[in-house]
C-alpha positions as CSV (number, residue, x, y, z in Angstrom):
1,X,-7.9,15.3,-10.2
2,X,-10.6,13.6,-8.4
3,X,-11.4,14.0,-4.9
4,X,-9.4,11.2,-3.0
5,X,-6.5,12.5,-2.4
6,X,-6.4,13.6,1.2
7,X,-4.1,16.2,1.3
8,X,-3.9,19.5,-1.2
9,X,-2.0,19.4,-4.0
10,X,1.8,20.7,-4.0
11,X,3.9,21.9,-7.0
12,X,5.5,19.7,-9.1
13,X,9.4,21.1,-7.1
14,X,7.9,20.9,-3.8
15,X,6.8,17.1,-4.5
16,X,10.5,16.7,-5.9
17,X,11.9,18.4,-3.2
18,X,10.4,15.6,-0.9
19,X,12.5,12.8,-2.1
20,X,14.4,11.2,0.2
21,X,12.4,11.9,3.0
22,X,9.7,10.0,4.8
23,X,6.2,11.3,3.7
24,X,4.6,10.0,6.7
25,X,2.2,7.0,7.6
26,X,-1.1,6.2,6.9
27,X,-4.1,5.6,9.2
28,X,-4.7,1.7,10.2
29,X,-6.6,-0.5,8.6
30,X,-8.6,-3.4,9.8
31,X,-7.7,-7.1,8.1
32,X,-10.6,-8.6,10.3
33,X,-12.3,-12.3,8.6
34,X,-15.1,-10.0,7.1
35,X,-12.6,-8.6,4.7
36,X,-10.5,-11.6,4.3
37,X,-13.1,-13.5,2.8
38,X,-14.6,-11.0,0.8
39,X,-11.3,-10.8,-0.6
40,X,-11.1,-14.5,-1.0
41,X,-14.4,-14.3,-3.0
42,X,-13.4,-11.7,-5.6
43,X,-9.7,-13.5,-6.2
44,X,-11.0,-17.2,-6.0
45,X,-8.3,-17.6,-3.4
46,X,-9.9,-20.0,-0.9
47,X,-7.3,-21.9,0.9
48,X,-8.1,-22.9,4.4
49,X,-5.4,-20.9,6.0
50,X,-7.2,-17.4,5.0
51,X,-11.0,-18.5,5.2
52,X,-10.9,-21.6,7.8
53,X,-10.9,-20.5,11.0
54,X,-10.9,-24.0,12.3
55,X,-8.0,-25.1,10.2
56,X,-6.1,-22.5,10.3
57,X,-6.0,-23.2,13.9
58,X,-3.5,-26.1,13.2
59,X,-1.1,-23.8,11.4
60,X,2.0,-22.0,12.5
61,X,0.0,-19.1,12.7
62,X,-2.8,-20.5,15.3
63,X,-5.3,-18.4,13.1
64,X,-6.0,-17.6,10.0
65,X,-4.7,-14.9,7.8
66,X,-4.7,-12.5,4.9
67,X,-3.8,-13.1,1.5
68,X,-0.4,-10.8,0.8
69,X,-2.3,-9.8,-2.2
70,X,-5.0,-8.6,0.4
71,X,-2.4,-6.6,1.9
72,X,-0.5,-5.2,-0.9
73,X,-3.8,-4.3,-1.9
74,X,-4.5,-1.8,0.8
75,X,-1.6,0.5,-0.6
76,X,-3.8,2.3,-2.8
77,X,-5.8,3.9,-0.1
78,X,-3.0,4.0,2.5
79,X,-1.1,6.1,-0.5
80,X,-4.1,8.5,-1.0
81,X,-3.6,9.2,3.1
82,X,-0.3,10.1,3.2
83,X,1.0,11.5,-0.2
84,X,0.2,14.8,-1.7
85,X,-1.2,15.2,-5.0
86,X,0.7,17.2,-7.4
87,X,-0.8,20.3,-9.4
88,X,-2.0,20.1,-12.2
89,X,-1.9,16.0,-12.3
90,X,-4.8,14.9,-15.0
91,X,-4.3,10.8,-13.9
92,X,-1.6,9.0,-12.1
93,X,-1.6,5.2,-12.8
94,X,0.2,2.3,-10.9
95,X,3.6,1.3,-12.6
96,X,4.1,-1.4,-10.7
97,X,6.8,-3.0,-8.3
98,X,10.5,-3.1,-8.8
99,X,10.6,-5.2,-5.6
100,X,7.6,-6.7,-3.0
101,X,8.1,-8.9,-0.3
102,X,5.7,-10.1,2.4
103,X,7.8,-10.5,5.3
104,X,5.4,-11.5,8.1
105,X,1.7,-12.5,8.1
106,X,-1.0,-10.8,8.8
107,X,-3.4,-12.4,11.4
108,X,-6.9,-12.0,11.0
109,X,-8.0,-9.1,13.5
110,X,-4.5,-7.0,13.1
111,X,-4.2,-3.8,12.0
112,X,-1.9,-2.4,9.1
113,X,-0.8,0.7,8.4
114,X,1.9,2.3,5.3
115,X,5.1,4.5,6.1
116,X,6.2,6.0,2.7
117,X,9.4,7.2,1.6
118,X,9.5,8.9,-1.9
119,X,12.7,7.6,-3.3
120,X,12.2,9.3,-7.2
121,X,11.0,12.0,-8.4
122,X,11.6,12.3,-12.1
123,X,10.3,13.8,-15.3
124,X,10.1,11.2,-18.4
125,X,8.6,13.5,-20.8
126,X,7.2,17.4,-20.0
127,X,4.0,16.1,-19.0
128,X,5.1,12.6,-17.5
129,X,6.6,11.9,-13.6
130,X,7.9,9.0,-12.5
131,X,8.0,8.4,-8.9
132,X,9.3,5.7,-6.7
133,X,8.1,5.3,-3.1
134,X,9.4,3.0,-0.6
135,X,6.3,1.5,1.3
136,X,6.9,-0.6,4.7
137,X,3.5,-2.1,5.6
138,X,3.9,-2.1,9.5
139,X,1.7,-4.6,11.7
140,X,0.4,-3.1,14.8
141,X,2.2,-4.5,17.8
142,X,4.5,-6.6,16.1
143,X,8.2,-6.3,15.1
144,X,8.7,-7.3,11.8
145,X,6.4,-5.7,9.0
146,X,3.7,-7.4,6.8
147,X,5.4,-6.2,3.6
148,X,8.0,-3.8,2.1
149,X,7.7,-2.7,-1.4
150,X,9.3,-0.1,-4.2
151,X,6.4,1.0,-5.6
152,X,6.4,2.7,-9.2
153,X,3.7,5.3,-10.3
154,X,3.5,7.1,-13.2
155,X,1.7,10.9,-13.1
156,X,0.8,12.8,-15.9
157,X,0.1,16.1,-16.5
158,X,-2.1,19.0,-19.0
């Protein structure tokens, strides 16, 4: 298993032994313009409301803001923060979404962060896990979240 994964790895039972309960939350992350257009730039996403400061302006949101994508994005590292990797994983691979919403936007300057739940825990095959986590991306200082997702993975193992 490579190297970024921020915790030490727990036994298969003591990752299964986790579900339903909160793993914890994640550091926050900056969504400053910087990163927004960058973003913009590598999906060809350019509407004013993320990259126009001046536009944006006009909107709802008195600013602009980042892409949901941009956000959704940012679950891979906020994962590698907060849940532990499991012995004798060779990969683990995204399975994808069973639901994702973006509840609230996220203004340009705000900080996000990930509070994971690991819902599922379950063996497919010997050497295949599925897991299910419950992700609510929280906005610092705000009341509603950015996004709340069920989030599949699929871990493998020697």
């Amino acid at each position: 298993m490579n190297k970024i994964w921020k915790k030490p790895p727990i036994s298969l039972q003591a990752y299964q032994d986790m579900v339903g309960k909160e793993i914890g939350l994640s550091s926050w992350h900056l969504l400053d313009q910087n990163r927004i257009n960058a973003f913009a730039d590598v999906i060809e996403d350019h509407q004013f409301i993320h990259v126009d400061p001046e536009g944006a302006k006009q909107t709802p949101f008195g600013t602009t803001i980042a892409h949901g994508f941009l956000t959704m994005s940012l679950l891979s590292i906020m994962s590698y923060e907060v849940m532990p990797a499991i012995e004798g994983t060779t990969m683990g691979v995204n399975y994808g979404f069973d639901k994702l919403r973006f509840i609230s936007p996220v203004r340009s300057g705000s900080r996000v962060r990930g509070r994971f739940t690991l819902t599922e825990a379950k063996l497919r095959k010997p050497n295949e896990l599925q897991s299910r986590t419950n992700v609510t991306v929280e906005i610092e200082g705000e009341d509603k979240p950015a996004l709340v997702a069920d989030w599949l993975g699929l871990i493998y193992f020697a």
